[in-house]
N, C-alpha and C positions, 0 to 999 in steps of 0.2 A: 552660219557662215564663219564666224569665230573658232568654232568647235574645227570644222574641217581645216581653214587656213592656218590655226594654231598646232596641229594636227600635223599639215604638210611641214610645217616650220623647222618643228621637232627631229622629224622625217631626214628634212635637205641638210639641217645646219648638223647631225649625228654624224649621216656619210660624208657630207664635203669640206665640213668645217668651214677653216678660213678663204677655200679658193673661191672667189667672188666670181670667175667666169662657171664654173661648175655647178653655181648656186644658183646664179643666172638662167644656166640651161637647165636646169630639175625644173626651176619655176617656171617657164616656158612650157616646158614638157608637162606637164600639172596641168597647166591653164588653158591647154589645145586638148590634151585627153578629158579634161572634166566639161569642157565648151564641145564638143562629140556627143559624149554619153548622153548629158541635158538633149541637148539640141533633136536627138535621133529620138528620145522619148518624149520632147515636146511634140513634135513632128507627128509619131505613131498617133499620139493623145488627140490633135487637132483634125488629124483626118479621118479618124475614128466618130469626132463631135462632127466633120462636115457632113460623111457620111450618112450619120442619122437624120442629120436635123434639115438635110440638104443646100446648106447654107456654102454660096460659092467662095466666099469671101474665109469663110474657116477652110475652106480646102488649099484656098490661097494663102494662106497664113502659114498653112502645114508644107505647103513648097518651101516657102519663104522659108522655114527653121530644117527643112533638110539641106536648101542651099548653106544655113549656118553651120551646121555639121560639115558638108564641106568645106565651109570656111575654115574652118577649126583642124581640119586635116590639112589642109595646105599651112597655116600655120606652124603646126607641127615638126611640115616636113620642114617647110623654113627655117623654123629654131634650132633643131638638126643640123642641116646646111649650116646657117650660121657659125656653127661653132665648131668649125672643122679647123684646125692650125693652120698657121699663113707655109706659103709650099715659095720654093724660087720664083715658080710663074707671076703666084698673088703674095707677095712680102704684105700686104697692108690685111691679108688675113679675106674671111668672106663674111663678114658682118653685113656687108648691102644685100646679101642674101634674101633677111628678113624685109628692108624694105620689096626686095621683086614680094615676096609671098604677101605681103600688104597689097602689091596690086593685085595679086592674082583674087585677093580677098574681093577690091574693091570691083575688080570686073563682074567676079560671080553675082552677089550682090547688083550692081545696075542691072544683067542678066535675067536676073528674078524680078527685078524690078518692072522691066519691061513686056516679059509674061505676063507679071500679074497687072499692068495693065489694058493687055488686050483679055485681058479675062474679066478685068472690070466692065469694058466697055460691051463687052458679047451680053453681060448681065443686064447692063441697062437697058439694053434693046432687045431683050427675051429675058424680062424678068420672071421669076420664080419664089414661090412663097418658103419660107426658112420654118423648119418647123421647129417648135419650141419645147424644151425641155428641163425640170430642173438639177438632172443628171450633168446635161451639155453645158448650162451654167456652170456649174461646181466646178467643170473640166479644166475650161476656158476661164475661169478666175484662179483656179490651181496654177494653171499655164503661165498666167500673167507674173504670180509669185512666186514660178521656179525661172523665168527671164528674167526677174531682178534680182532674185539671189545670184542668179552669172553673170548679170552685170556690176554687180556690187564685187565678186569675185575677182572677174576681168580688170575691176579698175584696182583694186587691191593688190592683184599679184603684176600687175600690166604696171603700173605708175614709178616702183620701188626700182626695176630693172627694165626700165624707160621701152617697153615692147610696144613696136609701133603694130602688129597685127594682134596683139590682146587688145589693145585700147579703140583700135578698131572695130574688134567685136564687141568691145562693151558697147561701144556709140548704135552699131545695130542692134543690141540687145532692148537698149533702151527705146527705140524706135519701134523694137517691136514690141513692149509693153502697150507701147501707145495702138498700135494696129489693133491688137487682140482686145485691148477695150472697147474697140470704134467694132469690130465683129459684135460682143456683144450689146453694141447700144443698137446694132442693125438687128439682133435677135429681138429686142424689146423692143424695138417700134415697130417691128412686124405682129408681135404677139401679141399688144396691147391697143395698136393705135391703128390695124391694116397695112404701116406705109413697109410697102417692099424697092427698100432703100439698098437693099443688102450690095447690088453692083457699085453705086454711089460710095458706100464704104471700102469695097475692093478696090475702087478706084482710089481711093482718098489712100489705102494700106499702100499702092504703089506709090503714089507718089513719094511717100517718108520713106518706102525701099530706097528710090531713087535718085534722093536727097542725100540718105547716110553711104548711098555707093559713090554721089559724086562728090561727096566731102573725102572719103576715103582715098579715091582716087588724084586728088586735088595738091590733097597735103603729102601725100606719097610720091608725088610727080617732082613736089617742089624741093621734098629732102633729096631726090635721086641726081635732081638736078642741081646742086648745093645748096639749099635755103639756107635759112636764119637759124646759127648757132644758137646750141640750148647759152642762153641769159645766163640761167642760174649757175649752170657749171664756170661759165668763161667770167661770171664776176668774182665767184670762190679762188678762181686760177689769179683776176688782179689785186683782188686783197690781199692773197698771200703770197704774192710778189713782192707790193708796196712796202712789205714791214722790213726786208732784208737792208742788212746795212749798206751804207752807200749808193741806193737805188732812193734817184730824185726825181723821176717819172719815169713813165712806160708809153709808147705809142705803136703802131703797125702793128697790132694786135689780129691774130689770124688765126682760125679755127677751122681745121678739117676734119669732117664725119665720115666713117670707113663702117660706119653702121651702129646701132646703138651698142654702150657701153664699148665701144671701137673710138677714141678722137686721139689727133694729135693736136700740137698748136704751136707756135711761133713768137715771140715778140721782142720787141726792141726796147731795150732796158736805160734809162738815160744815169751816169753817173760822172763823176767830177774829172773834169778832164786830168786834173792836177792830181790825182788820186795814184796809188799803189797800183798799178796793173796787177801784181800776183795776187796781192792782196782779195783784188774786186774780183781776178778771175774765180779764185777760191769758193767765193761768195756764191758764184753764177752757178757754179760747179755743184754745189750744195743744195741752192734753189732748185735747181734741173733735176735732181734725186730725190727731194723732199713731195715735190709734187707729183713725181711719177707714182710714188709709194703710196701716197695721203689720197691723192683725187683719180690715179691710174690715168693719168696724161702723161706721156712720153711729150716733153717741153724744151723746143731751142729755143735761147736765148742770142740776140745780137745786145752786142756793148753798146752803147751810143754816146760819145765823149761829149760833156756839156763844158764848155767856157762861162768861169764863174763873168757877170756882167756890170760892167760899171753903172753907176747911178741913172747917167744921161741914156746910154744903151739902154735899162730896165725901163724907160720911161718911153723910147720909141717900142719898144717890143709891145707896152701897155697900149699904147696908141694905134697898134696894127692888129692887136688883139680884138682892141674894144670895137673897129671898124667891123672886122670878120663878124665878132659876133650879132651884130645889127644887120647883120648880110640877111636876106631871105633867099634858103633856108639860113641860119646860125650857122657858122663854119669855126674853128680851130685851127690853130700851127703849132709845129713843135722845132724842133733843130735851129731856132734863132741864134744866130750869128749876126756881127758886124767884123767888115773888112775896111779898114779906113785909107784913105789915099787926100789928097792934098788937095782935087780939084773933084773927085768922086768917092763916093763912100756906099760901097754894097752892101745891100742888106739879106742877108740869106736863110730862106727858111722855106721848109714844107706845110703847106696847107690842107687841109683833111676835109676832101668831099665826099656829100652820102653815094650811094648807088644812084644812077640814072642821074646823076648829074652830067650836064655835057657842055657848058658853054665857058669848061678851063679856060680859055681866050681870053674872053672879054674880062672874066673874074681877074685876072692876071694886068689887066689893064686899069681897071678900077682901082684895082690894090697901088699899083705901080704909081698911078695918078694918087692918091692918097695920100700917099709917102714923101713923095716931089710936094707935096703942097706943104709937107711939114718941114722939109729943108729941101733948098733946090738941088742939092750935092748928094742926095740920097737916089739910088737904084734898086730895082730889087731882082734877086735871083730867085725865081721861087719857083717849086716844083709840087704837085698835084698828090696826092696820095689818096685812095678811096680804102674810104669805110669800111671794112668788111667785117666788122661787129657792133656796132651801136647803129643797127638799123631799124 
């Protein structure tokens, strides 16, 4: 596996050099032509072994790894797709591409899954004897260690340039390790012990088909649909925000996926109200460029003027903090303000709720009641903000 991956390495980084999408798409292009080749000659290998030995469950096996060839071709065309330049129509480019070819993977796959198990079940109720061989072993233990080599490939070339239909194939790869061994533990109980289990294991091969089709499908649905920003990337984007000068928090923090190695993102930068505006915009101006360059995120920034706080103000902000955070779930605020007046005294600030939070009302009344109990003169103005990264 080294030899070959070191191999392509040499390969991509000679012609593309430094263009990280270019390198992207060779790797893609590698890991859909080499998940094919395997797949078509595990395939040929298993129904050759089913063939002889009459075992339905190796015939079933040998579907299962042609459907993976065509997984492997629609990934392809995906990566392809993917990497077409953004045109007027689509400015954000066609990165989701790859997620559609993830479903199309993960549909194939439950497809097979579902064949194979009405073929399990046809087996149980017109069982048949598997005939045994020690050619058909070698075959199907071969089999076993050319699906982990493509697994161990897929997650190698698939992990580095975050391909959600490599990673994909790897998780069925690995699943059909597990199939191809439960074939031959059906060979061996037949051969050694009478028990003609073998439908019982084609059954058992769908179900792990149909497991890895409906994880495939699951996690594909929820990126298409916006799930949960990559962690790793959006914590790199706040640490190297945090160091800039004059940035004394960040909040509204937003991350939009336009397909892998495709994001934008957003955030609100808190700096000293009292501050150099040219100065801080310079800064922002510099941040926005360093990270487009370093993490390849295109990043707007909003300013967000913080009023330095008096002693007695830092001690109700502490006091409205410590409440939130005792809140079930834990909540946070940021943009605290006081506005004072002579017979009322507002207190203003935004509050940070997760997803699926829905009872802003009452939370705003608790808070409000809170605050009244710490001075009667206090009100609050507060307004709701949801989470869309620390989910």
């Amino acid at each position: 596996m080294s030899y070959f991956y070191n191999l392509c390495s040499k390969h991509i980084q000679h012609k593309y050099g430094a263009s990280e999408h270019k390198r992207r798409d060779a790797w893609g292009t590698v890991g859909s032509l080499t998940g094919i080749a395997v797949n078509f000659l595990l395939a040929a290998v298993k129904f050759v072994v089913g063939t002889m030995s009459g075992s339905v469950a190796a015939v079933a096996d040998a579907a299962n790894n042609l459907s993976d060839a065509g997984a492997s071709f629609i990934s392809l065309l995906s990566v392809r797709l993917s990497s077409r330049r953004e045109t007027e129509n689509n400015p954000f480019g066609f990165g989701r591409m790859e997620y559609l070819g993830t479903l199309g993977v993960g549909l194939l796959i439950l497809f097979m899954g579902v064949e194979l198990f009405k073929s399990g079940i046809e087996a149980i109720i017109h069982p048949e004897a598997v005939v045994f061989s020690v050619i058909t072993l070698v075959l199907l233990l071969v089999s076993v260690l050319g699906k982990l080599w493509l697994y161990f490939i897929y997650k190698k070339i698939g992990e580095p340039i975050s391909s959600s239909t490599l990673l994909a194939a790897a998780k069925d790869s690995l699943s059909d390790c597990v199939a191809t061994l439960a074939v031959i533990a059906s060979m061996l109980a037949n051969h050694f012990f009478g028990l003609k289990i073998d439908g019982v294991i084609g059954l058992l091969v769908s179900l792990l088909v149909l497991k890895a089709g409906w994880e495939v499908l699951s996690e594909t649905v929820s990126q298409l649909l916006g799930g949960k920003p990559d962690k790793e990337l959006g914590d790199k984007i706040i640490e190297r925000v945090l160091k800039y000068d004059y940035v004394q928090g960040i909040h509204d923090f937003v991350m939009h996926d336009y397909g892998p190695g495709r994001c934008m993102a957003s955030i609100h930068v808190e700096v000293p109200a009292d501050g150099n505006l040219v100065l801080m915009h310079e800064v922002i101006d510099t941040m926005e460029r360093d990270i487009a360059e370093e993490l390849n995120v295109p990043l707007c920034v909003h300013l967000d003027p913080v009023k330095t706080l008096t002693e007695k103000e830092k001690a109700v902000q502490k006091a409205i903090s410590d409440f939130l955070a005792a809140y079930d779930p834990p909540l946070k605020m940021h943009d605290f303000r006081v506005v004072p007046g002579e017979n009322r005294i507002n207190l203003i600030f935004d509050i940070v709720t997760p997803p699926g939070f829905s009872d802003e009302p009452g939370l705003i009344v608790e808070v409000c009641a809170h605050a009244h109990s710490l001075d009667e003169r206090y009100a609050c103005v507060v307004h709701c903000d949801k989470d869309y990264y620390h989910v």
